[in-house]
FIMARBA-162226 format. One line per 8 residues: number of its first residue (from 1); their letters; for each residue x, y, z of N, C-alpha, C, O, CB. Coordinates in steps of 0.05 Angstrom, whole numbers. Glycine has a CB too. Example, Ala and Ser with C-alpha at 12.3 -4.5 7.8 and 13.67 -1.06 7.14 Angstrom:
# residues 2
1 = AS = 264/-114/156/246/-90/156/264/-66/156/285/-66/169/226/-89/181 ~ 257/-45/142/273/-21/143/258/1/157/268/23/161/282/-12/114
# end
This chain:
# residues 231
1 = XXXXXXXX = -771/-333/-247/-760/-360/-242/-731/-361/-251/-723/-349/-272/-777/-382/-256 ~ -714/-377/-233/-682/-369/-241/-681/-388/-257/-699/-405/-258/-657/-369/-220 ~ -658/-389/-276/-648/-407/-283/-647/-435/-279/-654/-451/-296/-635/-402/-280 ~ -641/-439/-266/-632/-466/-252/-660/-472/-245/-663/-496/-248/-609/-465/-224 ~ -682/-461/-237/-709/-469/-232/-723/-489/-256/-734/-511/-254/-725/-442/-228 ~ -717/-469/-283/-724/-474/-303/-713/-503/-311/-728/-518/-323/-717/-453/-316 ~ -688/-509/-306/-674/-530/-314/-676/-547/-303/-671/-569/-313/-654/-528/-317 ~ -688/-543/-270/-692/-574/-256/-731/-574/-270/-741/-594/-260/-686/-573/-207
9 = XXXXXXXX = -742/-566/-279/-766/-571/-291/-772/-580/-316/-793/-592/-322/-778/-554/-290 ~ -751/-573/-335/-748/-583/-359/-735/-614/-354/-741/-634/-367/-730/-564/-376 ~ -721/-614/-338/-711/-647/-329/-736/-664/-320/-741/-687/-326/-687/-649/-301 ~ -749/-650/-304/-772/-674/-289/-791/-673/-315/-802/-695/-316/-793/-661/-251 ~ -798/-659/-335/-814/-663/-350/-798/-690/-378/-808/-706/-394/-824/-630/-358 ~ -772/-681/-372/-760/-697/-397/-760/-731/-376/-775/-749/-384/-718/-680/-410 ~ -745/-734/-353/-751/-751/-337/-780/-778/-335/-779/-802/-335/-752/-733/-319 ~ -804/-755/-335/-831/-766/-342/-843/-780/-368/-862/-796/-370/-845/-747/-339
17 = XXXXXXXX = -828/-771/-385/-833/-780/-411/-816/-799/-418/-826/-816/-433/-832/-761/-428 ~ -787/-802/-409/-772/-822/-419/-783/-848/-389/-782/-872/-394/-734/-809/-422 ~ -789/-841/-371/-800/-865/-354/-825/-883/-370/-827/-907/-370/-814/-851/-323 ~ -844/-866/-383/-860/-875/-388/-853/-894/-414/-859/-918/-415/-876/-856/-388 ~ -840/-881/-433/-826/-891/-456/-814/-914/-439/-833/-929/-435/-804/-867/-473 ~ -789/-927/-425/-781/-942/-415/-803/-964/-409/-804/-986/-418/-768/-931/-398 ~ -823/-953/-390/-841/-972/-378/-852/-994/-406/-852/-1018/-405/-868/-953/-359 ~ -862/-977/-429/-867/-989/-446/-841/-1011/-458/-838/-1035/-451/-877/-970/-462
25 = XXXXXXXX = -831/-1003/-470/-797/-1019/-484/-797/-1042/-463/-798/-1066/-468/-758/-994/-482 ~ -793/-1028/-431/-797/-1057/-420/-819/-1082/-414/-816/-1105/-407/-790/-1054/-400 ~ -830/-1072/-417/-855/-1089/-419/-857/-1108/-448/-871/-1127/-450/-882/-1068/-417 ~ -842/-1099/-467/-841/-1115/-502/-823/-1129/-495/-822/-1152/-503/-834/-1098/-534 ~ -792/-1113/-469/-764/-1131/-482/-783/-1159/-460/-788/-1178/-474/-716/-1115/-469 ~ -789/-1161/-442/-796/-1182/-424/-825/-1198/-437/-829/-1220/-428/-800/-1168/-393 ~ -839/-1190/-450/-860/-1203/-468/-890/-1203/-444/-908/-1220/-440/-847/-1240/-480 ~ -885/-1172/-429/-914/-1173/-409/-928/-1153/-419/-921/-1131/-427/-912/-1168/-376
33 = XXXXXXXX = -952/-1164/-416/-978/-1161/-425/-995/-1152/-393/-990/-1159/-370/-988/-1193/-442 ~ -1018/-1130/-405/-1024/-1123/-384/-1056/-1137/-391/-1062/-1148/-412/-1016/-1091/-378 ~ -1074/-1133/-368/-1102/-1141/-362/-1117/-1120/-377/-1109/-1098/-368/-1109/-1141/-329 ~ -1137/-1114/-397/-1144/-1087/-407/-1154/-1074/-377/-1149/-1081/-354/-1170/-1089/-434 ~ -1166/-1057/-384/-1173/-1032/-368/-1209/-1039/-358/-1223/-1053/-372/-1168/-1000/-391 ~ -1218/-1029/-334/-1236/-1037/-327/-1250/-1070/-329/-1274/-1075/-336/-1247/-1019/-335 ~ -1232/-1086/-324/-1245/-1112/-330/-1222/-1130/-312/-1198/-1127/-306/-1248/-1121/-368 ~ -1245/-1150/-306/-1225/-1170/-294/-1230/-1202/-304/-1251/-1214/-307/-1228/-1169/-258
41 = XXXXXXXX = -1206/-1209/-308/-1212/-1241/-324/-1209/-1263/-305/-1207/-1259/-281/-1189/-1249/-350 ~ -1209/-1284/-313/-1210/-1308/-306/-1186/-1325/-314/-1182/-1333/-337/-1232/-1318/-315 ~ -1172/-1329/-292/-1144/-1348/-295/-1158/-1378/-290/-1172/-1382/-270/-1115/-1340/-267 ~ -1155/-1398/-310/-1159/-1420/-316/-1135/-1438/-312/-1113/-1427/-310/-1168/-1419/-339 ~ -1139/-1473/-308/-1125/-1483/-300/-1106/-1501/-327/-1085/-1514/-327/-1139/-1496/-278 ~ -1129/-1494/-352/-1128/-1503/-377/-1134/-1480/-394/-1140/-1458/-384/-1146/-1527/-381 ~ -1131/-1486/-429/-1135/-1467/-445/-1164/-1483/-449/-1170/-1505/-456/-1112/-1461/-469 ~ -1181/-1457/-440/-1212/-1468/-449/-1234/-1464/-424/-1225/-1473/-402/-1212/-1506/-458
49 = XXXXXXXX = -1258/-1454/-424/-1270/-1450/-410/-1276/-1480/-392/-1278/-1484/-368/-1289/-1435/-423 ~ -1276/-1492/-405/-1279/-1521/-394/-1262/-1523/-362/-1273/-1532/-342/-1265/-1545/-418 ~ -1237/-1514/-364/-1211/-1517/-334/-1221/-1501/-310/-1232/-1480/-317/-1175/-1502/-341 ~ -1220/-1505/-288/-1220/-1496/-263/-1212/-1469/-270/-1193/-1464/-285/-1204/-1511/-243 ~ -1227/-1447/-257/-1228/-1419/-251/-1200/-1422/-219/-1203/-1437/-200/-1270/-1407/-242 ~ -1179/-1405/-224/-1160/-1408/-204/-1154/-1384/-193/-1150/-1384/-168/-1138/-1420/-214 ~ -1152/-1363/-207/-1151/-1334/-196/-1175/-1306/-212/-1180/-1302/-235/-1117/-1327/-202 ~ -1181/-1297/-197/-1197/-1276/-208/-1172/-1255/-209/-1159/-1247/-190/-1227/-1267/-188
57 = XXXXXXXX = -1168/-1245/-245/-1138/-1225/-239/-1154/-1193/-254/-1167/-1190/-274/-1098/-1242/-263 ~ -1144/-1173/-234/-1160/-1151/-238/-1149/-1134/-260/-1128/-1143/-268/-1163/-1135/-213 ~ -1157/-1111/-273/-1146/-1099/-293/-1122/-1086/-282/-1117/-1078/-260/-1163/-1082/-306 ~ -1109/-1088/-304/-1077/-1062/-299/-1050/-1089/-291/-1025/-1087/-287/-1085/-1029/-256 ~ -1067/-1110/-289/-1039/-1130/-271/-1021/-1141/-289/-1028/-1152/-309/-1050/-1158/-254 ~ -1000/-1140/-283/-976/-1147/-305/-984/-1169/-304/-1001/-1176/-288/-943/-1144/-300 ~ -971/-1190/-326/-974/-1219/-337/-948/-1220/-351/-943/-1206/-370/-1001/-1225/-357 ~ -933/-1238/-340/-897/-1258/-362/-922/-1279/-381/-937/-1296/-370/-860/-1293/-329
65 = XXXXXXXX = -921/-1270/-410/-935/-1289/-428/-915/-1311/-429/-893/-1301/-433/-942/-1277/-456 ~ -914/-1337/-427/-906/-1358/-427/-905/-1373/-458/-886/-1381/-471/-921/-1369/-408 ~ -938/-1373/-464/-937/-1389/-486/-970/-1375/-493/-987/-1366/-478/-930/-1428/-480 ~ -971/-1378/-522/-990/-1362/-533/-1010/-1399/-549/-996/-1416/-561/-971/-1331/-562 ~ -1037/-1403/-544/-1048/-1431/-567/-1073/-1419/-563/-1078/-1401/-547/-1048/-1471/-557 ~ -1089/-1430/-583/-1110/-1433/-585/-1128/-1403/-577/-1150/-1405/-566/-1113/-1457/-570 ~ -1117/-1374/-586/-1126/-1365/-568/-1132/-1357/-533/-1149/-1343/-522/-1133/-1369/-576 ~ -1115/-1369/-525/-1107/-1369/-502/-1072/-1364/-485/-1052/-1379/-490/-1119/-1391/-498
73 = XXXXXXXX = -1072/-1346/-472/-1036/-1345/-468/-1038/-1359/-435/-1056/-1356/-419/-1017/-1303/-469 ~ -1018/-1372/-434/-1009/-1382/-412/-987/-1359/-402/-967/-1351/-416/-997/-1412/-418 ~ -997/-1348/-372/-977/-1327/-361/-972/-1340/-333/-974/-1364/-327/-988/-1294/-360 ~ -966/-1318/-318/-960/-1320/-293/-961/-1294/-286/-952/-1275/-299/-936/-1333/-288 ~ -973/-1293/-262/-977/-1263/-252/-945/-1257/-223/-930/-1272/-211/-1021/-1263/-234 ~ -948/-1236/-223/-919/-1222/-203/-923/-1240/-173/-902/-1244/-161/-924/-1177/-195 ~ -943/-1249/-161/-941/-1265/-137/-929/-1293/-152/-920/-1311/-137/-973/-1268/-120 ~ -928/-1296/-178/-924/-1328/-180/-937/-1343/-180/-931/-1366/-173/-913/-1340/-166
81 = XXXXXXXX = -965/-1337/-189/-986/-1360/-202/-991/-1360/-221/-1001/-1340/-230/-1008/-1364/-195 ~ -986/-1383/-237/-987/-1401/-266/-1019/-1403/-274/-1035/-1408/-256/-972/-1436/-261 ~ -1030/-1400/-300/-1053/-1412/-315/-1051/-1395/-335/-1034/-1378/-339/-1082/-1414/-302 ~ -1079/-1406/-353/-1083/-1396/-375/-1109/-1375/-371/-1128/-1378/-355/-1087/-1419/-396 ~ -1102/-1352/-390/-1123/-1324/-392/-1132/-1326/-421/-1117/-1339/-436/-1105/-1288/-386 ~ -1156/-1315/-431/-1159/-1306/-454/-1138/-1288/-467/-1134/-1267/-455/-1181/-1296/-454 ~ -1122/-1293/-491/-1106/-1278/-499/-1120/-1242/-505/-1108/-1221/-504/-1095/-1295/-524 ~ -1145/-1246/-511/-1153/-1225/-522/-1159/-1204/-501/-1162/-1183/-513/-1173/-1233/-539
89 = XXXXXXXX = -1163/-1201/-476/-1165/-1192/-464/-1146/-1174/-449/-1147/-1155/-433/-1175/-1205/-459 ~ -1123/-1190/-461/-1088/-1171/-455/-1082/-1146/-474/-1092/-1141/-496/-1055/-1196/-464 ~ -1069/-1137/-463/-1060/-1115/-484/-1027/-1118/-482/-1017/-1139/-476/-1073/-1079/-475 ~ -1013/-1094/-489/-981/-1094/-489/-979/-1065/-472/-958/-1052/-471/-964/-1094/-524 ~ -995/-1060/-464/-974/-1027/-456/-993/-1019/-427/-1017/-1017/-434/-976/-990/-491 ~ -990/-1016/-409/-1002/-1011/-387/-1031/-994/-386/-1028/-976/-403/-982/-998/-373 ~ -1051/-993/-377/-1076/-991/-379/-1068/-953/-376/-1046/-943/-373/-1097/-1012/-352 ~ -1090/-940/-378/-1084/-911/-373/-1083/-901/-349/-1064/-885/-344/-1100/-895/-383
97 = XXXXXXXX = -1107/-910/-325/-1102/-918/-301/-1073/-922/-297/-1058/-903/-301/-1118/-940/-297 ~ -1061/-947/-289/-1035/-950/-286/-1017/-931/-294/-999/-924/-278/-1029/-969/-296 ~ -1018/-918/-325/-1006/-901/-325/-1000/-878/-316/-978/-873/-306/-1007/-900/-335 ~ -1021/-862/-319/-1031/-843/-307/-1027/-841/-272/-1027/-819/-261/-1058/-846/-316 ~ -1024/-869/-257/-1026/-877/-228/-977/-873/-220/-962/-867/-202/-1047/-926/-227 ~ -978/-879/-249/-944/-881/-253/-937/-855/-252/-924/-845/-234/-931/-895/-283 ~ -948/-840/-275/-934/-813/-276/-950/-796/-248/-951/-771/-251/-939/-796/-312 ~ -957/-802/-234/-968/-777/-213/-939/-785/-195/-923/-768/-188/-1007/-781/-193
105 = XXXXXXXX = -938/-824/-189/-918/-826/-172/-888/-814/-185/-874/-803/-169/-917/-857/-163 ~ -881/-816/-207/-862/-794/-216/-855/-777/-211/-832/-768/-209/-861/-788/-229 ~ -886/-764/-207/-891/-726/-211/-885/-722/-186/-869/-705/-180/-925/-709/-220 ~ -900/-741/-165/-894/-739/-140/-855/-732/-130/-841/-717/-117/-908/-769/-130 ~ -854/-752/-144/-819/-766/-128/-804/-748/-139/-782/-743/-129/-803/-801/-138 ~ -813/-732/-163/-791/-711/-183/-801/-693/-164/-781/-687/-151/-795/-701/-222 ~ -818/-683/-156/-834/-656/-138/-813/-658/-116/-793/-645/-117/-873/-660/-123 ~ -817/-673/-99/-795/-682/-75/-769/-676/-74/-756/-667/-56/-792/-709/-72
113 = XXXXXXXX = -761/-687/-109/-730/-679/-109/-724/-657/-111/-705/-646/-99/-715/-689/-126 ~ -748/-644/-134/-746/-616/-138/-739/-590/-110/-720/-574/-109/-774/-611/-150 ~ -766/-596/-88/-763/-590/-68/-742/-591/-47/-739/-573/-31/-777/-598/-65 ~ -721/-622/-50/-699/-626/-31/-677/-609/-53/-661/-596/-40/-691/-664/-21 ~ -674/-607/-78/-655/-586/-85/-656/-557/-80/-640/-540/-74/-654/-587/-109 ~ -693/-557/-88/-687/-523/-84/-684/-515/-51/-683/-491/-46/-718/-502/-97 ~ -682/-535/-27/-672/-533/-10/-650/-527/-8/-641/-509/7/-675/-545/-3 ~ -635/-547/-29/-607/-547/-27/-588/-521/-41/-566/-512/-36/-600/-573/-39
121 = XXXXXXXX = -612/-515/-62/-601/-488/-69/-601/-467/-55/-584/-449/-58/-612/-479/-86 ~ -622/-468/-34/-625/-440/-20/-597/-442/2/-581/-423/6/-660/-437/-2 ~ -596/-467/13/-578/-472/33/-541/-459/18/-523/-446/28/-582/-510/40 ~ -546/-471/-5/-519/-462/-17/-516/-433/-25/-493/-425/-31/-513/-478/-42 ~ -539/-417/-26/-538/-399/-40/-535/-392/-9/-518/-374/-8/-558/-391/-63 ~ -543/-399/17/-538/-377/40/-503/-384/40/-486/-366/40/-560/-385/76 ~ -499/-402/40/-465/-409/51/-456/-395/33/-439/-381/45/-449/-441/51 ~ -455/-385/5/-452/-375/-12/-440/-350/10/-421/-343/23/-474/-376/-32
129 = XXXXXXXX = -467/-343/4/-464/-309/22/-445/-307/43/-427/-291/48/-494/-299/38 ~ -456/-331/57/-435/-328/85/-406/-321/76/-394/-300/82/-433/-359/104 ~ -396/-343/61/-372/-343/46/-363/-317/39/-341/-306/43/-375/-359/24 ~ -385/-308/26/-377/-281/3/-372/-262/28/-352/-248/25/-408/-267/-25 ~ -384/-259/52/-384/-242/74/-357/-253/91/-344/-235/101/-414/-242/91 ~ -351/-268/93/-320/-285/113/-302/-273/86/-282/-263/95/-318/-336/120 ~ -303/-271/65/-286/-260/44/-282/-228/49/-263/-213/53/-300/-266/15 ~ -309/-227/46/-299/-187/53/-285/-184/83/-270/-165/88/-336/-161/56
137 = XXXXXXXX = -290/-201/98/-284/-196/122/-250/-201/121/-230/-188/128/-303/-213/141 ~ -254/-226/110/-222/-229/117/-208/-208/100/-189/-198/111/-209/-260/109 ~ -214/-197/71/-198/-173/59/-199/-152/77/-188/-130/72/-210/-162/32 ~ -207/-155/92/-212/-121/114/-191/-135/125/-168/-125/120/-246/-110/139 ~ -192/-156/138/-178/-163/159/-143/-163/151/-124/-159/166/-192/-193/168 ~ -142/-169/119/-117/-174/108/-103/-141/104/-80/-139/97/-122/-192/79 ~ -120/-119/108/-111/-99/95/-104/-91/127/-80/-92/135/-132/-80/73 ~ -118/-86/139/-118/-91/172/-80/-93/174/-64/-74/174/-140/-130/183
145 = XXXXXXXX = -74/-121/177/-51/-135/180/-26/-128/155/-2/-132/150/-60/-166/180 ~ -48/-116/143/-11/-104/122/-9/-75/134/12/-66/127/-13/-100/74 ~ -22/-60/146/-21/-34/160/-1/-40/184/20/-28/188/-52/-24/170 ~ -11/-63/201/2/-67/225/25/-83/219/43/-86/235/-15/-78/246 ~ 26/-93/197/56/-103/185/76/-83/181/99/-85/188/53/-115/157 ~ 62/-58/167/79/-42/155/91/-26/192/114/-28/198/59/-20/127 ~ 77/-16/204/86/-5/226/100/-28/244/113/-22/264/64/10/239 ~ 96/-50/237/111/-67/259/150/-67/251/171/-68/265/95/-106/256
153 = XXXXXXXX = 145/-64/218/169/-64/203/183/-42/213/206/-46/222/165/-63/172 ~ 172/-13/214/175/15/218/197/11/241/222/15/239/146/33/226 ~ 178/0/267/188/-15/292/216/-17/290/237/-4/294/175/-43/296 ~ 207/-46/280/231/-61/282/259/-51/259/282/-60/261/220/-93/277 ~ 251/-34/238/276/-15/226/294/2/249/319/3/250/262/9/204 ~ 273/14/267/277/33/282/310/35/308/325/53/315/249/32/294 ~ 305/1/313/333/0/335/347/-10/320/369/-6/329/335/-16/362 ~ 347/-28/290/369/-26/278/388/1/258/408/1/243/364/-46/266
161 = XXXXXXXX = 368/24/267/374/51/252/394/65/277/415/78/276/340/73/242 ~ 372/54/307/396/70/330/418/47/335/435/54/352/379/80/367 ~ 420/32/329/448/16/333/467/19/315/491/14/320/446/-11/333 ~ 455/30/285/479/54/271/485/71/282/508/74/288/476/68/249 ~ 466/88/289/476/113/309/495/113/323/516/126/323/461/120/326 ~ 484/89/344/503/85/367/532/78/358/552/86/370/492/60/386 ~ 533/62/333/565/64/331/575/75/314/597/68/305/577/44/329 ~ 560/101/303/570/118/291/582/137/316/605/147/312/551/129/272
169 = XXXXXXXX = 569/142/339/572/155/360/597/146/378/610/162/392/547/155/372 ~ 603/114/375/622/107/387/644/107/369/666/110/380/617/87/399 ~ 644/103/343/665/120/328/679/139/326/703/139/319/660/124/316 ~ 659/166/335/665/189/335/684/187/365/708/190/368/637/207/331 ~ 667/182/382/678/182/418/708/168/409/728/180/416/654/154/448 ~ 710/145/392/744/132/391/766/151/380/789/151/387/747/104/368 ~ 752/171/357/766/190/344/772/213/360/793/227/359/752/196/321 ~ 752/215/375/750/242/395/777/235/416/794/252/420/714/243/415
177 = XXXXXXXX = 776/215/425/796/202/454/816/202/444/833/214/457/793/172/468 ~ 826/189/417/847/188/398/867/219/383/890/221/376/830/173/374 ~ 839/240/382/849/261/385/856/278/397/868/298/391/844/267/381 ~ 843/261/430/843/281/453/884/270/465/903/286/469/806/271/485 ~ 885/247/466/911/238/476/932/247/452/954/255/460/911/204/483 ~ 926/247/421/951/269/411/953/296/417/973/308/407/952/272/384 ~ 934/311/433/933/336/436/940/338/466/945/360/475/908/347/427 ~ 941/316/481/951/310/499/990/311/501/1007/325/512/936/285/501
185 = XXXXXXXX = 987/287/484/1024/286/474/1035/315/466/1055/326/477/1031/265/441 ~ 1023/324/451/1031/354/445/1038/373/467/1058/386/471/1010/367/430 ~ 1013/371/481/1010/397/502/1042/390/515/1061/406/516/977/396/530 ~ 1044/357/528/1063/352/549/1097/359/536/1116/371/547/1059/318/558 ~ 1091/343/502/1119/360/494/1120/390/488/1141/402/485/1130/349/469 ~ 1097/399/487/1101/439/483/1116/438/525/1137/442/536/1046/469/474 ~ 1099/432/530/1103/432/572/1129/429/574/1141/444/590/1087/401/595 ~ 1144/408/557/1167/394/568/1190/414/558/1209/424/571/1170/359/557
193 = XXXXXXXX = 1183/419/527/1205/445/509/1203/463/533/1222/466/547/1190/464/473 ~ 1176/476/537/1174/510/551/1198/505/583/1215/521/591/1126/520/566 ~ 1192/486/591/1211/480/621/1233/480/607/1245/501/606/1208/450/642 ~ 1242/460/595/1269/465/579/1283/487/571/1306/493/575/1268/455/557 ~ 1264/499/559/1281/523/553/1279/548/573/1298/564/574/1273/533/525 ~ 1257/552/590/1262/569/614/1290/555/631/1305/572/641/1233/569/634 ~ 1294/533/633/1322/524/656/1340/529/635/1361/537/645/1326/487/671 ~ 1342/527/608/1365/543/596/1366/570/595/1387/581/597/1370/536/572
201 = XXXXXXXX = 1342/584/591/1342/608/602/1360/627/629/1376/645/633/1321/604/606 ~ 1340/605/645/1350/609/671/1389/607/675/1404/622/687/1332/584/690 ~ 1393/587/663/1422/576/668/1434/605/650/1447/624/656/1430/536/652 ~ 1425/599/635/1450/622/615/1451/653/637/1472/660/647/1430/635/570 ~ 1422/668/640/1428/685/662/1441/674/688/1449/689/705/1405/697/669 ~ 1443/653/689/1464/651/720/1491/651/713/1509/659/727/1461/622/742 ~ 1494/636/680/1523/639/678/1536/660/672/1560/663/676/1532/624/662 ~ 1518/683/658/1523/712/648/1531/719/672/1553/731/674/1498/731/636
209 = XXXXXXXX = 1512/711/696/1512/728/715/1536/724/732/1547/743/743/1489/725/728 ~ 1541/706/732/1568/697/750/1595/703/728/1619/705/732/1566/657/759 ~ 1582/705/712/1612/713/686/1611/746/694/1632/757/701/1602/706/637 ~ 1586/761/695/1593/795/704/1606/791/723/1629/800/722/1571/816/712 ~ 1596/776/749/1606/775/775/1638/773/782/1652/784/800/1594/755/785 ~ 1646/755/763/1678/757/755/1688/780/750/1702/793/765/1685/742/732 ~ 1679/788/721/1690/814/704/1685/835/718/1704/849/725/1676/819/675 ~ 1656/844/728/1660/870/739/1683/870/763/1704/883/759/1631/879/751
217 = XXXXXXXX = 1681/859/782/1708/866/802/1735/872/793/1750/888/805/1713/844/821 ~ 1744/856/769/1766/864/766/1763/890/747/1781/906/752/1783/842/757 ~ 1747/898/728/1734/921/718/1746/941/737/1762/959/732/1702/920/718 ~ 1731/931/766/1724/963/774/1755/968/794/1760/991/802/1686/967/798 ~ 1773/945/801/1794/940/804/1823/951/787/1843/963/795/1788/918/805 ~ 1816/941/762/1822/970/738/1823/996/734/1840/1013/728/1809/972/723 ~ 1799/994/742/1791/1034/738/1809/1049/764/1822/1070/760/1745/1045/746 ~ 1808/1033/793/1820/1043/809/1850/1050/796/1860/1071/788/1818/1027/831
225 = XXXXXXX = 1856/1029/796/1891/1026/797/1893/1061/770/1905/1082/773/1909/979/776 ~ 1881/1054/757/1880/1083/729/1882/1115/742/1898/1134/739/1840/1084/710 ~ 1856/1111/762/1849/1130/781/1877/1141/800/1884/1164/804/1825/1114/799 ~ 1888/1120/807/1916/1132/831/1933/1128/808/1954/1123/818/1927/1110/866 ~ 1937/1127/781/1959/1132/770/1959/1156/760/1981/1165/753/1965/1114/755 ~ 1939/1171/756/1936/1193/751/1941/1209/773/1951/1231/765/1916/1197/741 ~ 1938/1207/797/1941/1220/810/1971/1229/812/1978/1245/829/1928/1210/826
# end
């Protein structure tokens, strides 16, 4: 037996005993008196056998004592009829019957509750489970989503890693074009010197050449005149 079994039974038993205890206390604080046990008396219209017989009242029946003379109490029974009973025939605390008729309906109504809790336990103890199972599930489910978190991240690092690339690449291409047009400028001024100096080239042999073209004729104009002076 669990726990909690134990504890809703120690209550219905503590429950039963303080009802009964109560039933008594209330019956002194209100001043009712019960009918003894197996007997039924005679409600009178006066104190004294002499008065009209008015109710036949059976054992166990509550009575509000009114007024106590002569051996006789003036009550009133729970429907609300007035006369006088032999006092002696009352007691103060409910017949055993009655009692006994009290604590079963107790035992009964505590049984019931007992029953609609340990319903209620079983019901909680299944949601319980359910719970405890939607728990594991969702930790699967959470570990699940930090896996596909982590690769979604991977992802999405991925085109901001090639969009460094890319302008590391277009960096390079600006440096490359930048290097290609000074090597450009170069080539055209090496191009532009090399023509330059071939047409000075060129010029100086035409002027040499036209400067021999001068000198030799009279040279060889020279040598003649030498030639017939010797002669």
């Amino acid at each position: 037996m669990s726990r909690l079994s134990k504890s809703i039974i120690i209550s219905i038993i503590f429950s039963l005993f303080f009802s009964v205890f109560a039933i008594a206390r209330t019956a002194e604080a209100k001043n009712t008196q019960y009918v003894s046990d197996n007997l039924s008396i005679n409600m009178r219209s006066g104190k004294g056998t002499g008065f009209k017989i008015t109710k036949i009242i059976k054992s166990g029946t509550p009575l509000t004592i009114l007024s106590t003379d002569s051996g006789y109490s003036e009550v009133i029974t729970p429907a609300g009829v007035k006369g006088w009973v032999l006092s002696r025939f009352l007691i103060k605390h409910p017949v055993a019957r009655e009692q006994l008729a009290k604590a079963q309906k107790d035992v009964a109504e505590m049984t019931i509750k007992f029953d609609s809790m340990s319903s209620e336990l079983n019901t909680l103890k299944t949601e319980r489970d359910i719970l405890s199972r939607s728990e594991t599930d969702l930790l699967g489910n959470k570990e699940i989503l930090n896996v596909e978190l982590a690769k979604l991240k991977k992802i999405a690092a991925r085109p901001m890693q090639l969009e460094k690339e890319n302008d590391q690449l277009r960096n390079d291409l600006v440096k490359i074009e930048t290097d290609m047009r000074l090597l450009m400028q170069e080539y055209q001024t090496l191009e532009d010197n090399t023509e330059r100096d071939w047409f000075m080239t060129g010029a100086a042999v035409l002027f040499g050449g036209m400067i021999l073209g001068l000198i030799f004729p009279k040279l060889g104009s020279a040598q003649k005149k030498a030639n017939w002076n010797r002669l």
